[in-house]
Each structure stands twice: as structure tokens, then as C-alpha cells.
N, C-alpha and C positions, 0 to 999 in steps of 0.2 A: 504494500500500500504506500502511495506517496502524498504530500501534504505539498502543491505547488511545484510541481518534479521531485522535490526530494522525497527522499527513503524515511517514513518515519521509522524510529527506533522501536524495538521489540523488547521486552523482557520473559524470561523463559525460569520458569519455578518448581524445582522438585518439591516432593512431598512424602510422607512415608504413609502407603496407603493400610500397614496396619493400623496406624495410628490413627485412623482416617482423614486422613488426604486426598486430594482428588486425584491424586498421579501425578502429570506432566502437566503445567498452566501456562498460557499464554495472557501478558500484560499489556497493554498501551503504556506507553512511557510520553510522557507530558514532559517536553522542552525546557519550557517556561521552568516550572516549578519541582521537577523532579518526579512527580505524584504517577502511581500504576492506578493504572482501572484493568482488574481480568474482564477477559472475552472469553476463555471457553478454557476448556481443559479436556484430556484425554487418557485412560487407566490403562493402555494399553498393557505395561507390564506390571509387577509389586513392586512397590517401593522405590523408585525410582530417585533415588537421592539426590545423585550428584548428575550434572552435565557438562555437556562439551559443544561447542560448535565447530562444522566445517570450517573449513578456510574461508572458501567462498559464502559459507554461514546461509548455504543451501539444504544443510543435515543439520541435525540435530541428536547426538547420542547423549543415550544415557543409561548407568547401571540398573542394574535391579539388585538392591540389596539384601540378596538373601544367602541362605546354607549353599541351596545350591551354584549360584552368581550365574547372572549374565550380563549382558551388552546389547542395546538395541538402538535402531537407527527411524530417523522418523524426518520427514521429507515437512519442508517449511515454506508454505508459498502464501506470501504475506500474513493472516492472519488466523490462516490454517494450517495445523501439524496434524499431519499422519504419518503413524507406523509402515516403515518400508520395509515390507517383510520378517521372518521372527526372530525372535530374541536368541540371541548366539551365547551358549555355554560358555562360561570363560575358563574351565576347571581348578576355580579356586573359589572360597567361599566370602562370602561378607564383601562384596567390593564396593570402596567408600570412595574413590573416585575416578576419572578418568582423564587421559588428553589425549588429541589429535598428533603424531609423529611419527615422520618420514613414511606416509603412503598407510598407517596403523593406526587402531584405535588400540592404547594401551590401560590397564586396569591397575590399579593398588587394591589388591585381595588382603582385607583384613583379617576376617578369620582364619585363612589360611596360610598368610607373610608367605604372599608372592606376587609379580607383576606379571600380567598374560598378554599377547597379542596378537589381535585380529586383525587380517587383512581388509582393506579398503577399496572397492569396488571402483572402477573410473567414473559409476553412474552417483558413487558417494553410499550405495550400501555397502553392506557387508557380508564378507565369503562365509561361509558356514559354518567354520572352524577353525578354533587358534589355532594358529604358526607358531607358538613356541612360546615356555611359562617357564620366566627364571624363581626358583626358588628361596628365600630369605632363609640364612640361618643365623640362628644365635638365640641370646635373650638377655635380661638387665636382673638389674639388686629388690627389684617391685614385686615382691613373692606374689601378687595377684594377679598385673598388669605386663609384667615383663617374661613369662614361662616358656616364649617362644617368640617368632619373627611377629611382628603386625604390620604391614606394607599401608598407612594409610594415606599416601597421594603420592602420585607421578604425576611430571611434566615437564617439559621440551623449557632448554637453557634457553638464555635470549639468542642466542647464534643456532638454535635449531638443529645443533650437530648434537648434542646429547640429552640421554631422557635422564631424568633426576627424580630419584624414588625417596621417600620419607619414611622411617620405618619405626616405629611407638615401642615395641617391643623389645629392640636391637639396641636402640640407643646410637644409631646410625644414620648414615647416609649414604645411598647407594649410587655413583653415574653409570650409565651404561648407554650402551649402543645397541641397533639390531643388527644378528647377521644371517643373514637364508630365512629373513621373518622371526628370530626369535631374540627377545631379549638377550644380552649380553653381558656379563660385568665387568666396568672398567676400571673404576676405585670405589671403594669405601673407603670413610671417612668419619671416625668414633667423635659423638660432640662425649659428654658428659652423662657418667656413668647415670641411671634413675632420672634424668631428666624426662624423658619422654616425647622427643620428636614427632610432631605430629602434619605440621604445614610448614612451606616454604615460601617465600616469596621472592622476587629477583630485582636488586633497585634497577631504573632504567638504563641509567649507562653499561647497565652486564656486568658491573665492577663488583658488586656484594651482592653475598645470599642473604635473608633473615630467614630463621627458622624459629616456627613458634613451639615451643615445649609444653606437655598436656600434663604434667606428672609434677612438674613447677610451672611455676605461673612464667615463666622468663620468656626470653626471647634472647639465641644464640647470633649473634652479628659472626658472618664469614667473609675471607677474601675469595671471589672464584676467578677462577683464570679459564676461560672458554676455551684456550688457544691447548692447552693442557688437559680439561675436561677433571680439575682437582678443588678441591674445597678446603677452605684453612680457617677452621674457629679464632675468632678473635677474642670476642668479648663475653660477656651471657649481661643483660639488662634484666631487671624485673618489669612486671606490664601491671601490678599493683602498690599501691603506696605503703601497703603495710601486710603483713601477713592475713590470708586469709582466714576466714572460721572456719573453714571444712576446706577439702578436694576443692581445687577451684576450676579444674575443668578446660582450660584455653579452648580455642576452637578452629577460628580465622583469623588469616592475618596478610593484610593490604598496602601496600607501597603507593604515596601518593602519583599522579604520572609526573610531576614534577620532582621527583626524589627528595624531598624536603623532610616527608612525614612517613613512618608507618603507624597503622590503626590495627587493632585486636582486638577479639572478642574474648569473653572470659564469662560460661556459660554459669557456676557453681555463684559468681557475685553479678551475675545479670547488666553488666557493664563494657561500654568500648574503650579502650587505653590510647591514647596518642603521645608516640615519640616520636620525639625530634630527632632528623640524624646530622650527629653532628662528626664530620670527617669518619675516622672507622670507629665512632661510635654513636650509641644511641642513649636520650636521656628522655624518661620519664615525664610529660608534660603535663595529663592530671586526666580523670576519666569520666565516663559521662555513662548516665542509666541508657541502656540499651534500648527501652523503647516497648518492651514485653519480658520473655522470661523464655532462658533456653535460647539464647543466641550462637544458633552453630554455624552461621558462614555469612562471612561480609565481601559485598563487592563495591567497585567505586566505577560510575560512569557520567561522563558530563559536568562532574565537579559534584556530584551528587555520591554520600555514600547511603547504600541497604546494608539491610540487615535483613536473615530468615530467621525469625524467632519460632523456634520451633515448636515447646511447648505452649504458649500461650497463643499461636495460631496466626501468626500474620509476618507480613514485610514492611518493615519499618524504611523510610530515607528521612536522610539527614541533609539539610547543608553545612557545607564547613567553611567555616571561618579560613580565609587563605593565607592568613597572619600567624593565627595562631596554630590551625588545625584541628580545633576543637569541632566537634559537630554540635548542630543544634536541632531538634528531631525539627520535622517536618508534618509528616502523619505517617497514615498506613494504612495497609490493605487485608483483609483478611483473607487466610491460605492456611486451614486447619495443617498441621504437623509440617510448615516449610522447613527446606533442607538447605537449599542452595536458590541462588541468581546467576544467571548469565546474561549476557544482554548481545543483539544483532540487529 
């Protein structure tokens, strides 16, 4: 759909359909002011968490989070999605996210700490069956949380030459490449022991990772070098001002496009963090109520940030202050059990 020739913007919202969610939602995104209005939504698979868009942001995949995992692909013409044929086994379980790399749609298998990879059709679906699933091993000092690998998010460096896996359980971080369609491992790279790795984000020049830790409230500051495909712990920041009262949960975590700022979610205190980066590091700037309850993933478009509150049923946007970074809510929408935003 175009507004004047242009392309208006789309917003695209998982949901966890046991939780009852409606599946997959599509939003109008309002310019002006930031604000979603849904138009429809579709159940094609369960659960459908996390998403991904094509290149050409003519596809739209997304996992299905369950025992058994899959991946599925769903055709996007303007203001309509549909499912383009079924849902592809990924053979690993729990998978909590996904990204588009080199010709694959690649998976982070959390229940079973491993990455899988499906080949990518020239029509933008997908072949029938993984290409190849690298396995995570290891585990941490978290007698609950750390027993084994938990792979929870890949995705493509800013140079698109390596995929970069997250791993909760390992206390790691995996680079890798594909080769004959199957994942690869290039380096690992130990942050701290019980931290609990969960998200990564990439500042825009490609020069630093941020990795948000699920297990402490921190945020690991790294130097990457694309040219090498290596990762190098700097720092570790806290993303609360003072110790929590319980498990605080991390969840998302966002790089302003100006590299100035990242923003995090912290679902156990219902609140977003904004740090300032300051040279290779980052300092604590002060945090803001989320907007609902159970905030598991933030995205930032148009200067506008969301939030999926998951528990308490909606997508919150913020505007943020360009001075400081603080956001300041907006409204929201409601999307029983939201997971995730993407935007095309």
C-alpha cells in the first residue's frame, strides 16, 4: 500500500498462541506519531515468537516455538500475509529466534542449544528440509539455567560475512559461517562465567558488539573485528541502578541508528535502561516503566522505540528524547501474549 507513491510502513507482531495470541499481526504504522493500528492477523503456525524479514521484505518468516521447532514462511503483499506453504522442521527444539543469511533462514534452538539451517527458495520460500544443524556444547555455574547449551538468537554481522549465535547456557558466543548449507564454527568467545548471554546487538559502524546478559542484569560491551570474524569482551555495564529484588530477567536490547545510545528491556522490574556509549564504554543513564508488564523485545524505527509486553498484552512506542535518550511512552496497542516487532 502507498500513501502519495510512497510505501507506507508495516509493523509485523508475534505472539505466543498458547498464551492466547492471535499468531502473526499485521500493524499500520502512523508516521507522524509512531502509533500501530492492527489490521488482521493470521494463526497459521503455534507460537510464532520471533520474526524475520526478507531482504527484499517480500517474506516474512517466523519460528514456531515449540518441542518440536519449526520455521515458516509467509508471503507479504501490502497489507496481506499469507502462509507460503508449511512449516519446515528445524530439528531442534524451543527456537527463540531467527535471521535471514547468505541465501538461509537460520534458527537459535533453545531447548535444544543449537543453530539449524534452511535453504531459501529464489521465489523466497523454503526447501523442505534443513541443510545442516551445528550443535552447542557446554554449560555454566547456574545449576538451573546453565545444564546445557541454550542457543537463544543468531544473526548476520554488519558485513554479512558471519552469522553470530548467542548462547544462555554456555556463557558464550559463537561466529560461524555456512558451508554445503550447514552451519559452521568459526570462534567462540567465553564472556563471563553465570552471566547468561542472551541478545546481541551491533553498534552501526561494525566496531562493537553489546551483548545483553539474562542471568545478571549487565550488558557485556565487545570489540569485533568483521575483517577476522573475533569478538573481544571489554567491559560488562549494569542496565539497573541498584540490585534487583528477585531474577530480573533482561530480554532486548537496541542500538540507537545513531550509535549514541543502547536501550534494554528488563522483564522481572518491568522497565527500559538507556546507556550512553561512551568511547568502548557504556554508562548507565537512568530507566523508564516499560509501558505494561513482561517486556520481552524492543525494536527502534523512525526514531520511534516499541516494546512487546508480553504479559500484560500489548505494544507499547515511545518517543525518545535525542538529547538524552530517555523515552517517553506514547501509547499502545493491544496484542494478547506479544513477542516480538519487526517493521517493512
Amino acid at each position: 500500500m502507498t500513501d502519495g507513491g510512497r510505501r507506507q510502513q508495516r509493523a509485523f507482531i508475534g505472539s505466543f498462541t498458547a498464551a492466547g495470541g492471535p499468531g502473526l499481526v499485521t500493524a499500520a504504522v502512523d508516521a507522524a506519531d509512531g502509533a500501530l493500528t492492527v489490521l488482521n492477523s493470521v494463526d497459521g503456525v503455534p507460537d510464532p515468537s520471533y520474526l524475520a524479514l526478507s531482504p527484499d521484505r517480500g517474506t516474512l518468516y517466523a519460528v514456531s516455538e515449540t518441542t518440536e521447532g519449526a520455521v515458516a514462511a509467509y508471503r507479504v503483499d501490502g497489507d496481506k500475509v499469507t502462509q507460503a506453504g508449511p512449516p519446515v522442521l528445524v530439528g531442534g527444539s524451543g527456537p527463540t529466534h531467527l535471521s535471514v543469511f547468505d541465501g538461509h533462514v537460520l534458527t537459535a534452538n533453545y531447548g535444544s542449544g543449537s543453530v539449524s539451517a534452511v535453504p531459501v527458495r529464489p521465489d523466497g520460500t523454503l526447501a523442505a528440509a534443513v541443510s545442516g544443524i551445528l550443535e552447542h556444547t557446554g554449560s555454566g555455574p547456574h545449576t538451573r539455567r546453565q545444564q546445557g547449551p541454550h542457543a537463544h538468537q543468531v544473526q548476520p554481522d554488519p558485513s554479512g560475512r558471519w552469522a553470530v549465535s548467542v548462547d544462555l547456557g554456555t556463557d558464550s558466543v559463537r561466529v560461524c559461517t555456512l558451508a554445503d548449507g550447514a552451519p559452521v564454527l568459526h570462534r567462540e568467545t567465553a564472556l563471563r562465567p553465570g552471566s547468561g548471554p542472551r541478545h546481541l546487538a551491533f553498534h552501526p559502524d561494525g566496531s562493537y558488539a553489546y551483548v545483553l546478559n539474562e542471568l545478571t542484569p549487565t550488558v557485556t560491551v565487545c570489540r569485533w573485528d568483521g575483517a577476522q570474524g573475533s569478538l573481544r569482551p571489554l567491559a560488562e555495564t549494569p542496565v539497573l541502578s541498584g540490585a534487583p529484588a528477585g531474577d530480573a530477567y533482561p530480554s532486548g536490547i537496541v542500538v540507537s541508528p545513531d550509535g549514541r545510545f543502547v536501550w534494554t528491556a528488563t522483564r522481572g522490574e518491568d522497565v527500559l535502561s538507556v546507556l550512553a556509549v561512551e568511547g568502548e564504554g557504556l554508562r548507565l543513564v537512568g530507566t523508564v516503566p516499560c509501558g505494561g508488564h513482561w517486556p520481552r523485545a524492543l525494536a527502534e524505527a523512525d526514531g520511534f522505540l516499541y516494546v512487546a509486553n508480553e504479559r500484560s498484552g500489548e505494544v507499547t512506542w515511545f518517543f525518545v528524547d535525542p538529547e538524552t535518550g530517555l523515552p517517553r511512552r506514547g501509547g499502545s496497542v493491544e496484542v494478547p501474549a506479544a513477542s516480538c516487532v519487526v517493521f517493512g
